[in-house]
mmCIF file of the N, C-alpha and C atoms, coordinates in Angstrom:
data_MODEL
# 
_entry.id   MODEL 
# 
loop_
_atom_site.group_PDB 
_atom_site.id 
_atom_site.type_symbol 
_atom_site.label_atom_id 
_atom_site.label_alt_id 
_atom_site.label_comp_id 
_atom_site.label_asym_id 
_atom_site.label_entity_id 
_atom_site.label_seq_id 
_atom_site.pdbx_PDB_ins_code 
_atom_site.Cartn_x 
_atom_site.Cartn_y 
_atom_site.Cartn_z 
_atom_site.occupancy 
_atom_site.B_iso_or_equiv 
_atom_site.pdbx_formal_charge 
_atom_site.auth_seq_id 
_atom_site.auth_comp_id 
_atom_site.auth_asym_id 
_atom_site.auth_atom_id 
_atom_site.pdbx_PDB_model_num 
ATOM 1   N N  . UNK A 1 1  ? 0.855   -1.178 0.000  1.00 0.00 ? 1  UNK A N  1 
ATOM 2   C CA . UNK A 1 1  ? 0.000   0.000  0.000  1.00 0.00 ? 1  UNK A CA 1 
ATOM 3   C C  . UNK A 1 1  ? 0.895   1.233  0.000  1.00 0.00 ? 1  UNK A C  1 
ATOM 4   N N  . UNK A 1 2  ? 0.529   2.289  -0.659 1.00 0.00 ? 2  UNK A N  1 
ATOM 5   C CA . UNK A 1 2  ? 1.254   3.302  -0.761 1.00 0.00 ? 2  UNK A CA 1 
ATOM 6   C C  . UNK A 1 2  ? 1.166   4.659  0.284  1.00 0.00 ? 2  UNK A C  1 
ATOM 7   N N  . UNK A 1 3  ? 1.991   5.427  0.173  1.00 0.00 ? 3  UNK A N  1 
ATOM 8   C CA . UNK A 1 3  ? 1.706   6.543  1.469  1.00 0.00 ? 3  UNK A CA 1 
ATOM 9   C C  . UNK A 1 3  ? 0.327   7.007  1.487  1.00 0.00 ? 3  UNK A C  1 
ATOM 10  N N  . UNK A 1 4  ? 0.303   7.714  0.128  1.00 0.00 ? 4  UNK A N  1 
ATOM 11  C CA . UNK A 1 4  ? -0.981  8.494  0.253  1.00 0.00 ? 4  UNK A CA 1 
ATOM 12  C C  . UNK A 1 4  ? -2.435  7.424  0.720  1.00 0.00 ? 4  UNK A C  1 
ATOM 13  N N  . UNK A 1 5  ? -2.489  6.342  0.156  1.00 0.00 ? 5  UNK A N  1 
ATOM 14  C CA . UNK A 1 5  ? -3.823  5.330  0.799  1.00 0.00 ? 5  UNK A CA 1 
ATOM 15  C C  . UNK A 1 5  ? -3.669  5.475  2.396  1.00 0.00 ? 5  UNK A C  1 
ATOM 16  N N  . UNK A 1 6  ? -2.713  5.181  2.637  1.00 0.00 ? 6  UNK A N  1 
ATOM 17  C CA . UNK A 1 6  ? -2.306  4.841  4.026  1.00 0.00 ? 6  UNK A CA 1 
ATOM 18  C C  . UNK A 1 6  ? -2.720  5.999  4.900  1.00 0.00 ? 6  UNK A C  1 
ATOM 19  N N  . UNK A 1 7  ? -2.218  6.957  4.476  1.00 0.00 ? 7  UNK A N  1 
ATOM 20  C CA . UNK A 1 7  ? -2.332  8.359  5.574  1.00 0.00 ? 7  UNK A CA 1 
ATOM 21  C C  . UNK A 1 7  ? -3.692  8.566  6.412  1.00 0.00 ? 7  UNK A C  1 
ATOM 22  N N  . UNK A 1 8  ? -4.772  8.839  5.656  1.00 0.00 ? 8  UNK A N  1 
ATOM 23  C CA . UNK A 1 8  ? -6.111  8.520  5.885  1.00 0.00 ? 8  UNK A CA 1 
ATOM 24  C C  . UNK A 1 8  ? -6.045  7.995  7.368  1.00 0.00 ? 8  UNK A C  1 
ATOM 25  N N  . UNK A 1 9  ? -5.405  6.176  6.990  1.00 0.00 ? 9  UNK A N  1 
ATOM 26  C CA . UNK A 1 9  ? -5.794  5.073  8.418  1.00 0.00 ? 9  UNK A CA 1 
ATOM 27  C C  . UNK A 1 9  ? -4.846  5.474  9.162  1.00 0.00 ? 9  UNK A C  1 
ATOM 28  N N  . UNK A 1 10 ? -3.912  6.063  9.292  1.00 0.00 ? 10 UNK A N  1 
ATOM 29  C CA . UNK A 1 10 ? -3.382  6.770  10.072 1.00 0.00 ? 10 UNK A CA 1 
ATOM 30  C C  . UNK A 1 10 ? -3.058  8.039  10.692 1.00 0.00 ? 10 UNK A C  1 
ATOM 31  N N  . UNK A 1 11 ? -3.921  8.658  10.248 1.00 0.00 ? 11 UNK A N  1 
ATOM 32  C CA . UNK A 1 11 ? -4.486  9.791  11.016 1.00 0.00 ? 11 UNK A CA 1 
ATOM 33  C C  . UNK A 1 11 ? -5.645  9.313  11.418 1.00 0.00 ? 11 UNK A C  1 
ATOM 34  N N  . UNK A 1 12 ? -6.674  8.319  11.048 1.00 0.00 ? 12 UNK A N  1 
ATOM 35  C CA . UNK A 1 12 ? -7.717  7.980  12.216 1.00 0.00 ? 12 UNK A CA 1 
ATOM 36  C C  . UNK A 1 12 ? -6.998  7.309  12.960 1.00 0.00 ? 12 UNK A C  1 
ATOM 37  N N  . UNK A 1 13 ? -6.004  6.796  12.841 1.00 0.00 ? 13 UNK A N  1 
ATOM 38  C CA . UNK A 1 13 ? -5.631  6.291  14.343 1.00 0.00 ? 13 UNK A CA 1 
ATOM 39  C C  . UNK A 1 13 ? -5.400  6.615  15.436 1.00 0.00 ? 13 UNK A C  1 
ATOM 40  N N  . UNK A 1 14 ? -4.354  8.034  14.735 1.00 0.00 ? 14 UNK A N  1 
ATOM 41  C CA . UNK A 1 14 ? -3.307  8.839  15.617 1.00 0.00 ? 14 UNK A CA 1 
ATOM 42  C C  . UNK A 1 14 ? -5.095  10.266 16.216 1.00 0.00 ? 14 UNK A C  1 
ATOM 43  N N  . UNK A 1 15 ? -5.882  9.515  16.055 1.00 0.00 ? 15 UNK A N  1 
ATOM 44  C CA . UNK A 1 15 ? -6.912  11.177 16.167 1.00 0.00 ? 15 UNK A CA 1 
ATOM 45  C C  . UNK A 1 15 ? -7.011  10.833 17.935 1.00 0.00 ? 15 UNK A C  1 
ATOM 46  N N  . UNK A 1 16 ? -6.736  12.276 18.309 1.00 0.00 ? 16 UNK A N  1 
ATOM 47  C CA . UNK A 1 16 ? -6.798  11.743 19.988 1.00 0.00 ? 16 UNK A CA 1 
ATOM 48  C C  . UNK A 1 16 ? -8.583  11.426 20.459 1.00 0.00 ? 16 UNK A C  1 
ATOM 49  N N  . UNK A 1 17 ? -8.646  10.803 21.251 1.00 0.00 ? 17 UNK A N  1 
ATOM 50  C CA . UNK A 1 17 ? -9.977  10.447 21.282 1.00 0.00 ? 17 UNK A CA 1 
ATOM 51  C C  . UNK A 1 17 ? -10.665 9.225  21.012 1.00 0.00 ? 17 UNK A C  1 
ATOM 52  N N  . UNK A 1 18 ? -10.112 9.204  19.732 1.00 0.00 ? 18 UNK A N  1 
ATOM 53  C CA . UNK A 1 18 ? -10.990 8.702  18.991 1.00 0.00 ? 18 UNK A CA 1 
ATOM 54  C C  . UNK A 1 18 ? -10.426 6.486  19.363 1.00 0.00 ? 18 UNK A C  1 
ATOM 55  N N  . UNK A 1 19 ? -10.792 6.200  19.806 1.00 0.00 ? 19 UNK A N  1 
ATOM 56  C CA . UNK A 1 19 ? -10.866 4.666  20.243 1.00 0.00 ? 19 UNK A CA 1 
ATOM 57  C C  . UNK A 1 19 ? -11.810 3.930  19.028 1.00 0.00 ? 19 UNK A C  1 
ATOM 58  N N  . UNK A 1 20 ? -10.991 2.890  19.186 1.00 0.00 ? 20 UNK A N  1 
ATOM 59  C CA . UNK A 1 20 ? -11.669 1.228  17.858 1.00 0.00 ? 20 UNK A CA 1 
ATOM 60  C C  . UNK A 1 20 ? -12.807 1.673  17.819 1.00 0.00 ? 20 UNK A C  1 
ATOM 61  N N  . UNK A 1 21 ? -13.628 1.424  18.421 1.00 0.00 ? 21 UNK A N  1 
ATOM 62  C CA . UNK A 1 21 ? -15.218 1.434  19.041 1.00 0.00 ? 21 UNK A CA 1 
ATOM 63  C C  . UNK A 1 21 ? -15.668 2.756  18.180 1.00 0.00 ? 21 UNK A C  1 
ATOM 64  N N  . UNK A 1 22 ? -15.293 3.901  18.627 1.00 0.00 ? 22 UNK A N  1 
ATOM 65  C CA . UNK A 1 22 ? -15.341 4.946  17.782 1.00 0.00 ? 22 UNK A CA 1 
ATOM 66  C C  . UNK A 1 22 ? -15.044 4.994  16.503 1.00 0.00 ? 22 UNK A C  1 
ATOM 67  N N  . UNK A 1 23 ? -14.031 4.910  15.957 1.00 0.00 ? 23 UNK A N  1 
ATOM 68  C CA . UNK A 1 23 ? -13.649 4.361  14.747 1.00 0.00 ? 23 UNK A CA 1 
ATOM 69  C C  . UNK A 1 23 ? -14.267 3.651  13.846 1.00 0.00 ? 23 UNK A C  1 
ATOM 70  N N  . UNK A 1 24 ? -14.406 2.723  14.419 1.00 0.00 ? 24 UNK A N  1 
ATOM 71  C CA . UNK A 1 24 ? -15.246 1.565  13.869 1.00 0.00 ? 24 UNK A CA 1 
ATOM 72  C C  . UNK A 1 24 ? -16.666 2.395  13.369 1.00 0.00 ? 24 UNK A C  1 
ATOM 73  N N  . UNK A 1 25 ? -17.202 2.761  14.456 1.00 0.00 ? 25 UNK A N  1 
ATOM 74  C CA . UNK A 1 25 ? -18.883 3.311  14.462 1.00 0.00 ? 25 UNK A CA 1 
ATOM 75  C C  . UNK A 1 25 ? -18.539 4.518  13.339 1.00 0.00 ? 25 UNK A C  1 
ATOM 76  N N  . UNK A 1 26 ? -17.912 5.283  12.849 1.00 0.00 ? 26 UNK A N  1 
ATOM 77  C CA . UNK A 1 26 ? -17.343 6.104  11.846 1.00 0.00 ? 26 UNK A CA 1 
ATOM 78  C C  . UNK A 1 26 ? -17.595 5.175  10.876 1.00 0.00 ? 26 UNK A C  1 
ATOM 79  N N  . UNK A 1 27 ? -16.202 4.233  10.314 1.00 0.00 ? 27 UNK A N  1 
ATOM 80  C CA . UNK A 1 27 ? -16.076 3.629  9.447  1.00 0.00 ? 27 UNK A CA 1 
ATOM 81  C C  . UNK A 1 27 ? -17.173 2.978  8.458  1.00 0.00 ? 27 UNK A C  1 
ATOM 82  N N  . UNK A 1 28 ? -18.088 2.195  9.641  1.00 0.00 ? 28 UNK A N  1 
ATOM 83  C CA . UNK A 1 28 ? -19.584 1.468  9.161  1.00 0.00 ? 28 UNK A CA 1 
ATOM 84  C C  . UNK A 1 28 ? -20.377 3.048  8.250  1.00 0.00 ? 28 UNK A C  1 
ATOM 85  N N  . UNK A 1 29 ? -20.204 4.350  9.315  1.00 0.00 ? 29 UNK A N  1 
ATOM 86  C CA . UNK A 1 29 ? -21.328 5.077  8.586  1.00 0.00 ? 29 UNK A CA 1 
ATOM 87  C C  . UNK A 1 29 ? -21.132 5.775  7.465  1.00 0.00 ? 29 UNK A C  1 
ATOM 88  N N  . UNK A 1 30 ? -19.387 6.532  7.272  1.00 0.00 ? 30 UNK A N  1 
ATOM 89  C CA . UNK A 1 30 ? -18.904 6.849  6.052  1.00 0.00 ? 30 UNK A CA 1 
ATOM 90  C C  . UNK A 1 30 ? -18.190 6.187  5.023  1.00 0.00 ? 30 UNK A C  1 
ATOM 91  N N  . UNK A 1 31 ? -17.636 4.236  5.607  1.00 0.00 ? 31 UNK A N  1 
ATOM 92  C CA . UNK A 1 31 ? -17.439 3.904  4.319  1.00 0.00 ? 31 UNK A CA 1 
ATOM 93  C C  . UNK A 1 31 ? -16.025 3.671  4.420  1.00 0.00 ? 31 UNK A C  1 
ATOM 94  N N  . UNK A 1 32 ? -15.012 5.033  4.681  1.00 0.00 ? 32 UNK A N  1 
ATOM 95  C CA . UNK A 1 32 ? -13.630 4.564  4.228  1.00 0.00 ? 32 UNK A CA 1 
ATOM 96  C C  . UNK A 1 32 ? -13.353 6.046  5.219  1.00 0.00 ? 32 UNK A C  1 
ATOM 97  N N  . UNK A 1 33 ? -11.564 5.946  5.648  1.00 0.00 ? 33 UNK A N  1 
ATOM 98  C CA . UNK A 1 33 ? -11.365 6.934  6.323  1.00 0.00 ? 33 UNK A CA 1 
ATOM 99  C C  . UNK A 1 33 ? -11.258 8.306  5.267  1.00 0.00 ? 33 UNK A C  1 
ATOM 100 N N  . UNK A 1 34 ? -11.269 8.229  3.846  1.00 0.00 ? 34 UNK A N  1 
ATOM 101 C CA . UNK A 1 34 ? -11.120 9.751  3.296  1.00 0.00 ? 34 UNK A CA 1 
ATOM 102 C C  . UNK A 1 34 ? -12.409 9.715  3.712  1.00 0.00 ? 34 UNK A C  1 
ATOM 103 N N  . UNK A 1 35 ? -13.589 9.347  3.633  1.00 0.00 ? 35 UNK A N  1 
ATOM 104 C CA . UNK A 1 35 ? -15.357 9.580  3.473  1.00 0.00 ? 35 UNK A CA 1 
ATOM 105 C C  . UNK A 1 35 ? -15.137 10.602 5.370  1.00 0.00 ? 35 UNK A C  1 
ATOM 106 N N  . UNK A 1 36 ? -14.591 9.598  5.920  1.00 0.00 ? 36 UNK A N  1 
ATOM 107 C CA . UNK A 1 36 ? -14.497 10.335 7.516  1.00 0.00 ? 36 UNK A CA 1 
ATOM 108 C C  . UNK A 1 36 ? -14.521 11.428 7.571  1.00 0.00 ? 36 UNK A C  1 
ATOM 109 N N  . UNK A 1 37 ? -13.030 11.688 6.805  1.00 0.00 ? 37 UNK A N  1 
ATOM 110 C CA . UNK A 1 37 ? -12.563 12.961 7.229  1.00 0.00 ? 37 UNK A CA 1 
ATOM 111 C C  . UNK A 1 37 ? -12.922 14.091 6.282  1.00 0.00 ? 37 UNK A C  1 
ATOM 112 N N  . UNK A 1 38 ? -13.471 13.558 4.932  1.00 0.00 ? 38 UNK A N  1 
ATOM 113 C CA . UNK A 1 38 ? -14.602 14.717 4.149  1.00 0.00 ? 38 UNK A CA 1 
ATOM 114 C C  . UNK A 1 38 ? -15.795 14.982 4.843  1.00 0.00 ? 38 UNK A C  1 
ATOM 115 N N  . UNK A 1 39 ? -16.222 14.587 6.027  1.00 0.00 ? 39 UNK A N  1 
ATOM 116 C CA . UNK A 1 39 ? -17.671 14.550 6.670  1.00 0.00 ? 39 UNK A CA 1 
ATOM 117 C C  . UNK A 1 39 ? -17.352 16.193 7.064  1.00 0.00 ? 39 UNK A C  1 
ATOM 118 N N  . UNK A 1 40 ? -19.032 16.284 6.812  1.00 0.00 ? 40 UNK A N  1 
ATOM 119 C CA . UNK A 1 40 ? -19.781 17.626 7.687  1.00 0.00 ? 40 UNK A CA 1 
ATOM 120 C C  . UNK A 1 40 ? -19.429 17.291 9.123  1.00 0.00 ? 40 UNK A C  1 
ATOM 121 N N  . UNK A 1 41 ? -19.123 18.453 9.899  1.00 0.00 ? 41 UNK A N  1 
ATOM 122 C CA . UNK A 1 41 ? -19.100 18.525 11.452 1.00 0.00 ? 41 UNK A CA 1 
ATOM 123 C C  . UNK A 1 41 ? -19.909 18.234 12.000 1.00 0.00 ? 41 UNK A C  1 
ATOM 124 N N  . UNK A 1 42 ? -21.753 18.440 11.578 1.00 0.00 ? 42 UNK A N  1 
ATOM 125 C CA . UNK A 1 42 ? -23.172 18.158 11.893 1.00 0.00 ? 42 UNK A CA 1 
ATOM 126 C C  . UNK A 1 42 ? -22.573 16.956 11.739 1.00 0.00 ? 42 UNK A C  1 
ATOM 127 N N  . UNK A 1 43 ? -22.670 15.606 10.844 1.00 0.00 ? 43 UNK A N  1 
ATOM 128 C CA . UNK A 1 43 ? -22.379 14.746 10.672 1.00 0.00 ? 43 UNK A CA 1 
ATOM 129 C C  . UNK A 1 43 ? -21.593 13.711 11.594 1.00 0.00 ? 43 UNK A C  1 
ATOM 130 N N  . UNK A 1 44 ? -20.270 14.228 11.642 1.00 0.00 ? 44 UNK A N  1 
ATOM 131 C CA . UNK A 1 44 ? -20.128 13.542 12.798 1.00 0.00 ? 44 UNK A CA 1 
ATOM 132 C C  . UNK A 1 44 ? -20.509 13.368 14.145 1.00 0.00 ? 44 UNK A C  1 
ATOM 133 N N  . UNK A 1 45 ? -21.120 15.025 14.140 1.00 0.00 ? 45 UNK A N  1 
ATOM 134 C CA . UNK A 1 45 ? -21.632 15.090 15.665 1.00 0.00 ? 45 UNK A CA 1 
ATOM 135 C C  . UNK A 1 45 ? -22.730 13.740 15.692 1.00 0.00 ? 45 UNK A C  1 
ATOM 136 N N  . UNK A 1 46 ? -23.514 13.516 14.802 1.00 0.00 ? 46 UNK A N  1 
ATOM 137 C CA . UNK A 1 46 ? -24.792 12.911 14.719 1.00 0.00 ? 46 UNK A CA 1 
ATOM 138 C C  . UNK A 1 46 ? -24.586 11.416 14.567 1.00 0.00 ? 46 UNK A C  1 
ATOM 139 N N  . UNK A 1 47 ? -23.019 11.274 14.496 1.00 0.00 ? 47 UNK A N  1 
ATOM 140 C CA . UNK A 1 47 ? -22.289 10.117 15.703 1.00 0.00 ? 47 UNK A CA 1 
ATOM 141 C C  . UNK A 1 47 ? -21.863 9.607  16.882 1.00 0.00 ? 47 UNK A C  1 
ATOM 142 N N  . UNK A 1 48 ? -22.263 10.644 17.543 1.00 0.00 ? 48 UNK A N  1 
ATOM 143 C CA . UNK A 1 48 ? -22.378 10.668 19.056 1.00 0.00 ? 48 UNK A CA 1 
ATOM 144 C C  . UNK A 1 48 ? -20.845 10.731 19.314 1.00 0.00 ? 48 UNK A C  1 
ATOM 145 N N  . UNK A 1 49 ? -20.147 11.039 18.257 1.00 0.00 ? 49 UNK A N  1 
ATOM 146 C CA . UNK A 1 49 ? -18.747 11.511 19.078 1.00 0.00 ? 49 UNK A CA 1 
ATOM 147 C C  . UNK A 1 49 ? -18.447 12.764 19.683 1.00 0.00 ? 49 UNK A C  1 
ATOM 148 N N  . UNK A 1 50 ? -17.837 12.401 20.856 1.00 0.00 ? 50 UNK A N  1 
ATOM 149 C CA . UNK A 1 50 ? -17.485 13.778 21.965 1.00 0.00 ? 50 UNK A CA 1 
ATOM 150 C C  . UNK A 1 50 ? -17.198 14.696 20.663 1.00 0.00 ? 50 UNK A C  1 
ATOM 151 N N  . UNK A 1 51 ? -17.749 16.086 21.425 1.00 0.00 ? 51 UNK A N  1 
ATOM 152 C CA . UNK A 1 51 ? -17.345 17.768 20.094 1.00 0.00 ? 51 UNK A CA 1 
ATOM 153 C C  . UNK A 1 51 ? -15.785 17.903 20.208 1.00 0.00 ? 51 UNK A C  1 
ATOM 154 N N  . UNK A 1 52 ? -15.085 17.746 21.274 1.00 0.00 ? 52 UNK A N  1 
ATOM 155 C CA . UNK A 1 52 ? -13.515 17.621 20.432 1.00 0.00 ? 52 UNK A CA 1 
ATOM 156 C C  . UNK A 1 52 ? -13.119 17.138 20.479 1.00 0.00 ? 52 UNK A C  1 
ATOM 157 N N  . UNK A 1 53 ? -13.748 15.392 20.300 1.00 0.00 ? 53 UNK A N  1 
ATOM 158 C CA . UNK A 1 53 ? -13.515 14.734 18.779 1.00 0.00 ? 53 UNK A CA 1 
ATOM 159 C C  . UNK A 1 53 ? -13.316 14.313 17.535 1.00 0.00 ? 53 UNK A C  1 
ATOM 160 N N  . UNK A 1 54 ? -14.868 15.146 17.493 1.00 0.00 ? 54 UNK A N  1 
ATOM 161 C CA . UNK A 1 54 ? -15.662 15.244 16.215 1.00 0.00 ? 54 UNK A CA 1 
ATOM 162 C C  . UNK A 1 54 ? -15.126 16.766 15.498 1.00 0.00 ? 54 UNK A C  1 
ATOM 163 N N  . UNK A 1 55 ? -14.727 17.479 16.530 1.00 0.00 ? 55 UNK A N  1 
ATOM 164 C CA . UNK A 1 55 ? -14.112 18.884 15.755 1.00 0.00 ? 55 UNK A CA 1 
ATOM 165 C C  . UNK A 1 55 ? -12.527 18.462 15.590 1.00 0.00 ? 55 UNK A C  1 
ATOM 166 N N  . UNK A 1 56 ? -11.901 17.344 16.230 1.00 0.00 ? 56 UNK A N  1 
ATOM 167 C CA . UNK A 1 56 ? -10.204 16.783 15.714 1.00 0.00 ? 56 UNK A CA 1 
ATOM 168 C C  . UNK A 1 56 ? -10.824 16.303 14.355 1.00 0.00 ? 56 UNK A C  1 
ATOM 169 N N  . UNK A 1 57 ? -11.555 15.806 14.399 1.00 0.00 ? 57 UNK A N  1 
ATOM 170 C CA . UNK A 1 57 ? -12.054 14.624 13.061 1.00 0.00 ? 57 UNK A CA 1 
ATOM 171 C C  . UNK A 1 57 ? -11.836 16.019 11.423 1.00 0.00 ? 57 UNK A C  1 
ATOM 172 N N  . UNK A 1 58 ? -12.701 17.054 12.170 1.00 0.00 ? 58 UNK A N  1 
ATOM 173 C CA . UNK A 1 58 ? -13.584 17.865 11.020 1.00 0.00 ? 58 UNK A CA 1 
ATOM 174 C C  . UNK A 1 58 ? -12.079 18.484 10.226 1.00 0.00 ? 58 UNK A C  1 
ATOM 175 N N  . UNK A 1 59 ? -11.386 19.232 11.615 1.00 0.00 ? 59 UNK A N  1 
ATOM 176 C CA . UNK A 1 59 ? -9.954  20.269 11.184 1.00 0.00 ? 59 UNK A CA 1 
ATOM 177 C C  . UNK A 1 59 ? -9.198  19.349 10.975 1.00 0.00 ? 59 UNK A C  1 
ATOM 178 N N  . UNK A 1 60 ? -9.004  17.938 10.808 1.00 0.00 ? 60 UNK A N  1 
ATOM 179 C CA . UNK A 1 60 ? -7.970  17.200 10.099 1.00 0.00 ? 60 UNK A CA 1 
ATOM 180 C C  . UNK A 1 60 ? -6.470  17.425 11.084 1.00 0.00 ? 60 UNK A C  1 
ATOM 181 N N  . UNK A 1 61 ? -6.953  17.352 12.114 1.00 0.00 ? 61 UNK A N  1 
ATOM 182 C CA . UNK A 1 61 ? -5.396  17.816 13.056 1.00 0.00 ? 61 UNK A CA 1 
ATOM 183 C C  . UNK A 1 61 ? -4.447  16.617 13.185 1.00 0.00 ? 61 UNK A C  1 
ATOM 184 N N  . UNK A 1 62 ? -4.750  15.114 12.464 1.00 0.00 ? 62 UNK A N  1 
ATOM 185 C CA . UNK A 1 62 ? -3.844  14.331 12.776 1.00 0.00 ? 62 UNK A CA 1 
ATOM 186 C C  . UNK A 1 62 ? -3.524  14.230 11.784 1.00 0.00 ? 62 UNK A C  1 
ATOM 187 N N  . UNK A 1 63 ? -3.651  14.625 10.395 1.00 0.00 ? 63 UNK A N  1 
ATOM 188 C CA . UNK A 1 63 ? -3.199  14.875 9.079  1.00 0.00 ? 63 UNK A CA 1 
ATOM 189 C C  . UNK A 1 63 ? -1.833  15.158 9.653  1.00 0.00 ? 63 UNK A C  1 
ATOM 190 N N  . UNK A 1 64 ? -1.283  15.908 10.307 1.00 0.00 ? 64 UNK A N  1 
ATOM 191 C CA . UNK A 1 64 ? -0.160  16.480 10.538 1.00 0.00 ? 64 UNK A CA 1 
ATOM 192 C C  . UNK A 1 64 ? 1.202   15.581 10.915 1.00 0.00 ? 64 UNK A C  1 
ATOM 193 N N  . UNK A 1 65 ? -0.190  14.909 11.670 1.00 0.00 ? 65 UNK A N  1 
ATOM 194 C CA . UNK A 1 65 ? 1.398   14.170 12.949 1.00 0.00 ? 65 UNK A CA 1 
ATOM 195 C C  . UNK A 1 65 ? 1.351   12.925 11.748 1.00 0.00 ? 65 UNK A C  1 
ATOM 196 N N  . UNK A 1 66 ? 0.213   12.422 10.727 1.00 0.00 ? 66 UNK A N  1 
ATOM 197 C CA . UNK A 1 66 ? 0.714   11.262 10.767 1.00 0.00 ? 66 UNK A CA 1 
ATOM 198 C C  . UNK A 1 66 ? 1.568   10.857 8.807  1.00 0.00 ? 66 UNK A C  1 
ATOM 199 N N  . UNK A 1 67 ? 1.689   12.577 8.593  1.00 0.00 ? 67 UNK A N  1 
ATOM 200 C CA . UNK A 1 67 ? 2.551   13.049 7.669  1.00 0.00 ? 67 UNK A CA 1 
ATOM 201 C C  . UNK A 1 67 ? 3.720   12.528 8.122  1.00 0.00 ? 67 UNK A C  1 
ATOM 202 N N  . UNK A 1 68 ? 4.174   12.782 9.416  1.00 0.00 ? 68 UNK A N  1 
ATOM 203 C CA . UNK A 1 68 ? 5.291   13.053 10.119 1.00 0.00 ? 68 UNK A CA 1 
ATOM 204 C C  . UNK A 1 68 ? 5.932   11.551 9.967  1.00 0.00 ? 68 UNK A C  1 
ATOM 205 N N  . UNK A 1 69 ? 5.030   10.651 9.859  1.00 0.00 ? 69 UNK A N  1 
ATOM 206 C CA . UNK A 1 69 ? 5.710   9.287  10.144 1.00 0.00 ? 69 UNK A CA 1 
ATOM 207 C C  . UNK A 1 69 ? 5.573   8.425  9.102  1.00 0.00 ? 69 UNK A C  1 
# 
């Protein structure tokens, strides 16, 4: 698998918060982690994930760290 596929599952990994369970319950409703992290903020909220969670999810803040690795 190449970087760019990869990055995606690893920034949902590295997203603080965000646990399997969580993840998972994401994954089932958008499909794939780009679908995740293209989601509306309403959207995720209406996943019952904690708001700064769901606002790490929206601003893409683990995009960063998981560039890094």
């Amino acid at each position: 698998m190449e970087l760019d596929s990869s990055l995606p599952w690893l920034a949902l990994a590295l997203t603080p918060g965000l646990a399997s369970r969580l993840s998972a319950r994401l994954l089932k409703r958008f499909g794939s982690p780009d679908a995740v992290f293209r989601a509306p903020l309403t959207d995720l909220e209406g996943c019952r994930l904690p708001a700064p969670v769901a606002q790490a999810v929206f601003k893409k803040e683990a995009f960063k760290r998981a560039e890094k690795n």
